[in-house]
C-alpha positions in Angstrom: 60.9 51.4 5.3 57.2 50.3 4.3 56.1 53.1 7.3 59.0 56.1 6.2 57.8 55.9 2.7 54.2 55.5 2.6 54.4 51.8 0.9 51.5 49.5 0.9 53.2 45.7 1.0 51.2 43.0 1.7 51.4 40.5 4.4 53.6 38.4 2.1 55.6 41.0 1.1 56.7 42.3 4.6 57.5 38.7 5.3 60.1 38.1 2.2 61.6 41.3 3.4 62.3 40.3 6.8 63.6 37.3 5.6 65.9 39.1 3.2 67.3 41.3 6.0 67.8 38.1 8.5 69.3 35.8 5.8 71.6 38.0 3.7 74.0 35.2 2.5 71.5 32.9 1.0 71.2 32.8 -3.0 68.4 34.8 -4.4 66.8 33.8 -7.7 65.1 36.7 -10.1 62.9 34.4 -12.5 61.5 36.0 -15.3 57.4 35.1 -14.3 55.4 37.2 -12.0 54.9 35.6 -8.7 51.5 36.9 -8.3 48.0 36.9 -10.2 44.4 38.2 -9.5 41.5 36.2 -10.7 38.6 38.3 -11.8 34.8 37.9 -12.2 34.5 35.6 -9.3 30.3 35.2 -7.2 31.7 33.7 -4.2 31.4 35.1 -0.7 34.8 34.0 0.4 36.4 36.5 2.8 39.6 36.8 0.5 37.3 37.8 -2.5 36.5 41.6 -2.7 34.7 42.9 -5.1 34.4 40.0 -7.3 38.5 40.1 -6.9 41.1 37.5 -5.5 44.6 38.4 -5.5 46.5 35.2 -5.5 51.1 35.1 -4.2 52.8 32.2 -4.8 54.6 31.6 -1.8 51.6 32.7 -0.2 49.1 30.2 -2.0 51.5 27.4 -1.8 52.2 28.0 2.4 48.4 28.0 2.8 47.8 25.1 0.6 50.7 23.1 2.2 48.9 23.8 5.9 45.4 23.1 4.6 46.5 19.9 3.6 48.7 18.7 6.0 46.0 19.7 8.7 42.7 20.7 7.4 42.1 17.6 5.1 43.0 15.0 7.4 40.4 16.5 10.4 37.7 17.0 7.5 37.7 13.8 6.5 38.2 12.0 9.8 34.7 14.5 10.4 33.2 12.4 7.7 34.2 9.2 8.9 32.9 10.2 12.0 29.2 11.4 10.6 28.9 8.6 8.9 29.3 6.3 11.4 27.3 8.1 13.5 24.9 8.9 11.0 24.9 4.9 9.7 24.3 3.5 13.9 21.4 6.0 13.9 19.7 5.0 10.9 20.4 1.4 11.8 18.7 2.5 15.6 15.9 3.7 13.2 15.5 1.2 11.5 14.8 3.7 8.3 15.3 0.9 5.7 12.3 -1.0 6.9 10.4 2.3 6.0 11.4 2.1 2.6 8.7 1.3 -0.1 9.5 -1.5 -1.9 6.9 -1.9 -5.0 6.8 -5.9 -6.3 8.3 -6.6 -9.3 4.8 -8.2 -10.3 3.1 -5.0 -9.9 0.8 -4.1 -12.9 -0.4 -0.3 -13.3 -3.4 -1.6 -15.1 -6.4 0.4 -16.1 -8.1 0.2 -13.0 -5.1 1.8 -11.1 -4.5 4.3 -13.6 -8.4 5.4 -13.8 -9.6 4.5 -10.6 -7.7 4.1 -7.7 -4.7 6.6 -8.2 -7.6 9.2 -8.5 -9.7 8.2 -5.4 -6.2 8.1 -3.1 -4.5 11.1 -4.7 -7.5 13.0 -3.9 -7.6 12.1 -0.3 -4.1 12.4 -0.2 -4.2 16.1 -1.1 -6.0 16.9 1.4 -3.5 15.2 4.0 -0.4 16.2 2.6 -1.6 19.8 1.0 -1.2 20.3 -2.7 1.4 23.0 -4.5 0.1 25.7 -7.5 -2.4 28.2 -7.2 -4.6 25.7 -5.7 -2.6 25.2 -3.0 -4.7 24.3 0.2 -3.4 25.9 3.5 -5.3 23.1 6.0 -4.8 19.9 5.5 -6.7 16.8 7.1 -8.7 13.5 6.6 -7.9 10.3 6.8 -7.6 7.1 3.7 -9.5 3.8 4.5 -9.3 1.1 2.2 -11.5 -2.0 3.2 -11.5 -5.3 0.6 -11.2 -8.6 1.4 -7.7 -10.3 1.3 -5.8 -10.3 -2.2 -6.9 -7.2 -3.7 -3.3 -5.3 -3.3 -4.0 -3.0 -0.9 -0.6 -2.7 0.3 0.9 -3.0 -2.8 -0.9 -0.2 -4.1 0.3 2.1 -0.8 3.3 1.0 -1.4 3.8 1.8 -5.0 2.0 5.8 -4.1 4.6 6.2 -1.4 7.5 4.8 -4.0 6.2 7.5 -6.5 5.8 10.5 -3.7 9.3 10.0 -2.5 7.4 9.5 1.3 9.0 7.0 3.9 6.2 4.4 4.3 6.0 3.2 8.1 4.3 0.4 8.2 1.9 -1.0 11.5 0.7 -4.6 11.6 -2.6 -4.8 13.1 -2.4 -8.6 14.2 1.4 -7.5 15.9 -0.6 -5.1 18.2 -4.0 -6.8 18.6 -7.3 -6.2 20.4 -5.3 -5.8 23.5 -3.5 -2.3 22.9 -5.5 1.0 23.1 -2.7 3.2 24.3 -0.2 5.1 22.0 2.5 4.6 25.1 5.0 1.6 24.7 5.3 1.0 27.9 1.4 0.0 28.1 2.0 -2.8 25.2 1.3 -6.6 26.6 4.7 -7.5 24.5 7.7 -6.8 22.6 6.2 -7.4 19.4 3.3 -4.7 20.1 5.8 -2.3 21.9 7.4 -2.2 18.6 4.7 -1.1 16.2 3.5 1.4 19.1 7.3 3.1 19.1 6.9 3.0 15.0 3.5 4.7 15.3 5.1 7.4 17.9 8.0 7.5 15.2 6.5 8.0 12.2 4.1 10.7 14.4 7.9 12.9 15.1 9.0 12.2 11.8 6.2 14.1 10.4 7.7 15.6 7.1 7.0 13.3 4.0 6.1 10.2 5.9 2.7 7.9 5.2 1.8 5.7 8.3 0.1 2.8 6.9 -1.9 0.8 9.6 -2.4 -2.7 8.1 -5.2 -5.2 9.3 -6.9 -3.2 11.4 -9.8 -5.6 12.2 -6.8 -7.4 14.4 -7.2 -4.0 16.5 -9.5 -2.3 18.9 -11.8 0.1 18.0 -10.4 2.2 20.2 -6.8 2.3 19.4 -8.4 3.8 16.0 -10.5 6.5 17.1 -6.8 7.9 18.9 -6.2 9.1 15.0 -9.8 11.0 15.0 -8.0 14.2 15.7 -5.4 13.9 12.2 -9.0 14.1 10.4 -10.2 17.8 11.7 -8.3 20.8 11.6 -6.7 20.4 15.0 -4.3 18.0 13.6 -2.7 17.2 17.0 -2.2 13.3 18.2 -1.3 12.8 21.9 2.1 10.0 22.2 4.6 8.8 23.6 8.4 10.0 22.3 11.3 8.2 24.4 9.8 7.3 27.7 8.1 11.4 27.6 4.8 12.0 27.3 4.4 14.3 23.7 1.6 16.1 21.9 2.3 15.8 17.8 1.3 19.1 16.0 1.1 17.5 12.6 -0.7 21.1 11.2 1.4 22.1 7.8 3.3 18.9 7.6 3.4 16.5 4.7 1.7 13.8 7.0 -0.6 11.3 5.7 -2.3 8.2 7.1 -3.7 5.3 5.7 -6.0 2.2 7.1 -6.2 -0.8 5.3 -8.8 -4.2 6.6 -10.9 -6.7 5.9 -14.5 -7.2 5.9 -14.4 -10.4 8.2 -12.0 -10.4 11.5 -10.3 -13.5 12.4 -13.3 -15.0 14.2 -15.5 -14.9 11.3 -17.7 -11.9 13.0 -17.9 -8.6 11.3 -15.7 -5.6 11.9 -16.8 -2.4 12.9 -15.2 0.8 11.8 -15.8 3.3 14.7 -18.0 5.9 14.0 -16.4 9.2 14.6 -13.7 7.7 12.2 -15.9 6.3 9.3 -17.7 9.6 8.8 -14.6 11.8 8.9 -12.3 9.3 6.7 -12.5 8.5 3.1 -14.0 5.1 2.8 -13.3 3.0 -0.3 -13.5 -1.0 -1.1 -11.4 -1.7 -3.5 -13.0 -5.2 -4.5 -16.4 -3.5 -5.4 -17.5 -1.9 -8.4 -17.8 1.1 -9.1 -20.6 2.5 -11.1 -19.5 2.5 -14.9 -15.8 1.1 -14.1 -17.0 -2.9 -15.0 -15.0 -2.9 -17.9 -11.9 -2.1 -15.7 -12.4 -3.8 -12.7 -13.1 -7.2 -15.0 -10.2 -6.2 -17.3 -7.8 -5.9 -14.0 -8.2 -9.9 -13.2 -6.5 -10.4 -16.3 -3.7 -7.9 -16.4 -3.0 -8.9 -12.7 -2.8 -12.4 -13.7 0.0 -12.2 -16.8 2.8 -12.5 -14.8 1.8 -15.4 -13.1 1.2 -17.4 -16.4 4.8 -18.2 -18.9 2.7 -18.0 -21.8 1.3 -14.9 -20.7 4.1 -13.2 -18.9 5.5 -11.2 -22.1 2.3 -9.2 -22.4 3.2 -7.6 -18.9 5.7 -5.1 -20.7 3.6 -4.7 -24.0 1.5 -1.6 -25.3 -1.5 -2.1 -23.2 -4.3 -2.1 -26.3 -2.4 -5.3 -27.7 -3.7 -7.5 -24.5 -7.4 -5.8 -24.9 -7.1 -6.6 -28.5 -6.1 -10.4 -27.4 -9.0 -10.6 -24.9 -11.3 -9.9 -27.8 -9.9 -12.2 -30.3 -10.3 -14.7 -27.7 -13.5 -13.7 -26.6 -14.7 -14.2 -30.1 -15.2 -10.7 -31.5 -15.7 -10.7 -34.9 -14.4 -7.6 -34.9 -11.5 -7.8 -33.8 -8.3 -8.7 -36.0 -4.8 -10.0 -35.1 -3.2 -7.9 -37.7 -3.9 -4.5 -35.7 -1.5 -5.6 -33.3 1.3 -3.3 -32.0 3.3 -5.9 -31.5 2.6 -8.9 -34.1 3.1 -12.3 -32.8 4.1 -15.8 -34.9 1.0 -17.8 -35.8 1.9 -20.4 -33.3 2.9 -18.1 -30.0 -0.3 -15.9 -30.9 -2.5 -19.8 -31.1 -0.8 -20.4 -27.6 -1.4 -17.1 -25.8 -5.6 -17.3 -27.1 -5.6 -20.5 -25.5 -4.5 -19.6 -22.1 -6.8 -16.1 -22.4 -9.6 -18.5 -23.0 -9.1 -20.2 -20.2 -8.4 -17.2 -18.2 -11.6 -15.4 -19.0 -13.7 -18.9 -18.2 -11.7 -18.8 -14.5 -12.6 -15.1 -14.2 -16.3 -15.6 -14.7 -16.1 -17.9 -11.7 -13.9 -15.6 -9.5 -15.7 -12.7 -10.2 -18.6 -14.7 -9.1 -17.2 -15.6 -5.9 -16.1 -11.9 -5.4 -19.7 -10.8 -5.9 -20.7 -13.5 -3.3 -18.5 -13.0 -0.8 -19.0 -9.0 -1.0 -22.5 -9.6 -0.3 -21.7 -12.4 2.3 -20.0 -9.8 3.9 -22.6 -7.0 3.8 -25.1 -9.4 5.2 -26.2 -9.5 9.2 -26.0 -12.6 10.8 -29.7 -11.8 11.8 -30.9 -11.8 8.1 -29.2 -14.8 6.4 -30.8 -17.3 4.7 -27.9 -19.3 4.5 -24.3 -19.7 6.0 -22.2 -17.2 5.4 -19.7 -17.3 2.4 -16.5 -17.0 2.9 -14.6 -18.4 -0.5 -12.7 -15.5 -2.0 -12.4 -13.9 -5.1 -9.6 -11.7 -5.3 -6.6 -11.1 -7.6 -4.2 -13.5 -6.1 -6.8 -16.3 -6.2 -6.8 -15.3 -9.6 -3.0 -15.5 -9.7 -2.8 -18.9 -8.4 -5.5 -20.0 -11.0 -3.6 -18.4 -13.9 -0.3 -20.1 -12.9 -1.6 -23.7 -13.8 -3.5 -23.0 -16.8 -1.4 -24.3 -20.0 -2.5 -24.0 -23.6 -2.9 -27.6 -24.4 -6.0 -27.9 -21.4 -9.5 -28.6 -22.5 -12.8 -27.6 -20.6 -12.5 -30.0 -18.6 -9.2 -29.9 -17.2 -9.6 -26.3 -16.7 -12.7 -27.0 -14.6 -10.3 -29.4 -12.5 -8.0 -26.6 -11.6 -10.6 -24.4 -10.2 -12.5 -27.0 -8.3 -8.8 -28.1 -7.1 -8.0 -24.7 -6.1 -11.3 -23.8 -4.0 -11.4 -27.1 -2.6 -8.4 -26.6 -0.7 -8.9 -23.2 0.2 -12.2 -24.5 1.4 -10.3 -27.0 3.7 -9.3 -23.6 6.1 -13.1 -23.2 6.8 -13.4 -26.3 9.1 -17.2 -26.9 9.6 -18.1 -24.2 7.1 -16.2 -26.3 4.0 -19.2 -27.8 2.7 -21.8 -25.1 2.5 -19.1 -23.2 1.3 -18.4 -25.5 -1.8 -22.0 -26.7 -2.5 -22.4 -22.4 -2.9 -19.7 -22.0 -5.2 -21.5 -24.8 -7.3 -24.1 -23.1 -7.5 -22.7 -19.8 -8.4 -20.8 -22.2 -10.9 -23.8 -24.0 -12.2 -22.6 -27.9 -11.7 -24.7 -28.6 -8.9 -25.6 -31.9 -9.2 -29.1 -33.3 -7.9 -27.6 -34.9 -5.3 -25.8 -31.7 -4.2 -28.7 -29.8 -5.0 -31.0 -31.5 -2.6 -28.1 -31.5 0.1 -27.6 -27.6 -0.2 -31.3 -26.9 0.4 -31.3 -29.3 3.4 -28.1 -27.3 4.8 -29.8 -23.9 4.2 -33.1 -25.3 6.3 -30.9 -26.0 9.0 -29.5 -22.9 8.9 -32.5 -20.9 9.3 -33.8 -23.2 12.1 -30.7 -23.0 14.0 -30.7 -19.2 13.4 -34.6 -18.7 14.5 -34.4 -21.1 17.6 -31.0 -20.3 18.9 -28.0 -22.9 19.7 -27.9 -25.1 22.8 -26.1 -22.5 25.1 -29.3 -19.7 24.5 -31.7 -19.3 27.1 -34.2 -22.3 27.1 -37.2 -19.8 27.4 -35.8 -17.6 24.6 -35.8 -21.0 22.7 -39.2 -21.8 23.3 -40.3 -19.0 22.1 -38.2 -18.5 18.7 -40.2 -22.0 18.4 -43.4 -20.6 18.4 -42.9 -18.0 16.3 -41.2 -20.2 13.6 -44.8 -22.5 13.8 -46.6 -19.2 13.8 -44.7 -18.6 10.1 -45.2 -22.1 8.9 -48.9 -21.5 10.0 -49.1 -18.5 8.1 -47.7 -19.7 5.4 -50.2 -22.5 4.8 -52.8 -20.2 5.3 -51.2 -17.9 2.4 -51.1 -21.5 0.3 -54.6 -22.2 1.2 -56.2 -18.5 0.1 -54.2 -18.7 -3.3 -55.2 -21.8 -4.0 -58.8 -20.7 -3.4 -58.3 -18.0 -5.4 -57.5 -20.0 -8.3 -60.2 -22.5 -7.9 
């Protein structure tokens, strides 16, 4: 019929006509709504939309409807189930939420972080991971190296960037791989423990795409492990690995890729480490428990905003308007000009009384700490050829400062305080073995309580410390000895001649 007389019918229609003609005898129903409808106005690119058109039939809509979800549904989910599982063992294989950055709840975005550091590593991130805007670099390269002693939050301040970024933070223990391991191939590591960090290394190289690979205590490692990532500084951008038992060359040119080395002035032995070369000069270099020039204010202000959540009294401050602790610093500093009133956030008599008492003490301990930082950065800077005294290894970092802070009460006098801190070095000193008493008789001085007793003691220690150091131990070369002995009498002969000529000049 549809063919004699030129009729378009639809699918649909052509099948309730032939079921018409076959079923003559059942009961038809004429209802007064229109079994079909056409939705207008639709964007979609779905094959059964023309035009911006779908024509919608009842019996049609409801037969596909009834087949899509006795068959469709069911396999589409049983596909989800399926990806996810798959999707879950992979990520567990991975081990992708051990490269999630985690920033401590302690974590204080002080001044110093905000003015100083954030600056210095978003800059040399920029030019690792690219930047977007007009600006936009198109070659990317360098290398971050932060060196500080202990304490100082290097890794939680990594952590926190990555956090911020949105990067997946892989993370590389340099005392899990040790001196041993110079090869990016797992199958080269001397154990299990260094054959992990190599395969996270070789991961986070395939990963590529918003991923920072932070290599932690890297005075644990050799040189020349290190000078493998010499290449992610220059253009070339290519790092030579090891990808599931096949040898692989990473092309990290145009990815968000960034790497970042974090040690310590002093290695386990006591000896200084030794950034290689070729690395130093192409990375960016920056000690983040030294000063720099016109940033006192902030680096001295950080020991305190660090050291609020370790202290009760103190702890409340943490989440306050930042110019209310520099305001409390002041009052209890004793600046006449400054007045409790102008607080944003006022405080009862009592609590405010409580919270000067402990900031008193606090900025007492941080005149020693910051002491023993100064020290021990010098300590560190110092050959062993050219000391004139053992070296010091006493710290002065933000969790000493912590630890200090967290035993301070307001009720303390002067001399209880003093207890703490001679308590809390004493101990650490205790670690130091033979070097625990030069150690402590230089942190009185630096402290000003040497007694005469101690005072006489410390200069007989730093005598035998430069004799030791000019004639050599017991296990040198007797000759070599011999003469380092001659030349020390040929100083102490010189020197009484120098005594002898000013004292004639006087005369």
């Amino acid at each position: 019929y549809a063919t004699a007389t030129g009729t378009y019918l639809a699918p649909a229609d052509l099948a309730e006509g032939v079921a018409a003609e076959l079923c003559p005898g059942l009961p038809r129903y004429d209802g007064g709504a229109p079994p079909t409808a056409t939705a207008e106005g639709l964007l979609g690119a779905h094959p059964r939309i023309t035009g911006g058109r779908l024509d919608l039939r009842l019996d049609d809509f409801l037969t596909r409807t009834a087949r899509f979800a006795a068959h469709e549904v069911p396999a589409f989910r049983a596909y989800q189930r399926r990806r996810t599982a798959l999707v879950g063992a992979e990520r567990e294989r991975l081990r992708l939420d051990d490269h999630r950055p985690r920033v401590m709840s302690a974590f204080v975005r002080n001044r110093l972080v905000d003015e100083v550091y954030l600056p210095l590593i978003g800059d040399s991130l920029a030019k690792q991971l690219g930047t977007t805007g007009a600006d936009k670099r198109t070659d990317t390269g360098g290398l971050l190296l932060l060196l500080s002693p202990p304490g100082y939050g290097k890794t939680t301040l990594v952590e926190y960037v990555a956090d911020r970024l949105g990067l997946m933070l892989v993370r590389i223990s340099g005392p899990a791989l040790g001196h041993t391991v110079t090869s990016l191939d797992p199958a080269d590591a001397p154990n299990a423990t260094a054959r992990q960090e190599i395969e996270k290394v070789n991961f986070a190289l395939a990963s590529a795409n918003n991923t920072l690979l932070y290599l932690d205590d890297i005075q644990h490692t050799s040189p020349e492990l290190l000078q493998k990532f010499i290449p992610l500084c220059d253009a070339t951008r290519r790092v030579d690995g090891v990808w599931q038992g096949r040898p692989r060359t990473y092309d990290l040119r145009g990815k968000r890729f960034a790497v970042c080395m974090a040690g310590n002035p002093y290695t386990e032995s006591g000896a200084r480490f030794h950034v290689p070369d070729m690395l130093a000069n192409r990375a960016d270099v920056w000690n983040l428990g030294d000063v720099l020039t016109g940033k006192e204010d902030a680096f001295e202000l950080s020991f305190l905003e660090n050291a609020l959540t370790a202290n009760p009294v103190l702890a409340p401050l943490a989440g306050r308007d930042r110019a209310d602790l520099e305001l409390l610093v002041r009052l209890a500093g004793g600046d006449p000009t400054a007045h409790a009133d102008r607080l944003v956030h006022a405080l009862p008599p009592a609590e405010l009384e409580r919270v000067l008492a402990v900031l008193r003490h606090l900025l007492a301990a941080r005149g020693t700490v910051l002491a023993v930082n100064a020290a021990y950065i010098a300590s560190a800077a110092r050959s062993d050829a050219t000391r004139t005294e053992p070296a010091f290894r006493l710290q002065g970092s933000y969790r000493n400062m912590n630890k200090i802070a967290q035993r301070l009460r307001p009720v303390m006098n002067d001399a209880e305080r003093a207890a703490v801190l001679d308590d809390h070095y004493t101990a650490e000193a205790h670690s130091l073995a033979q070097g625990a008493e030069a150690n402590l008789l230089k942190l009185a001085e630096l402290r000003g309580t040497l007694t005469p007793e101690q005072a006489d003691r410390w200069a007989e220690v730093r005598a035998a410390h430069v004799r030791a150091r000019t004639l050599g131990g017991p296990d040198d070369d007797p000759l070599a000895r011999a003469v380092a002995a001659l030349g020390l009498l040929a100083d102490r002969v010189a020197a009484v001649e120098s005594a002898i000529t000013r004292a004639h000049r006087r005369g």
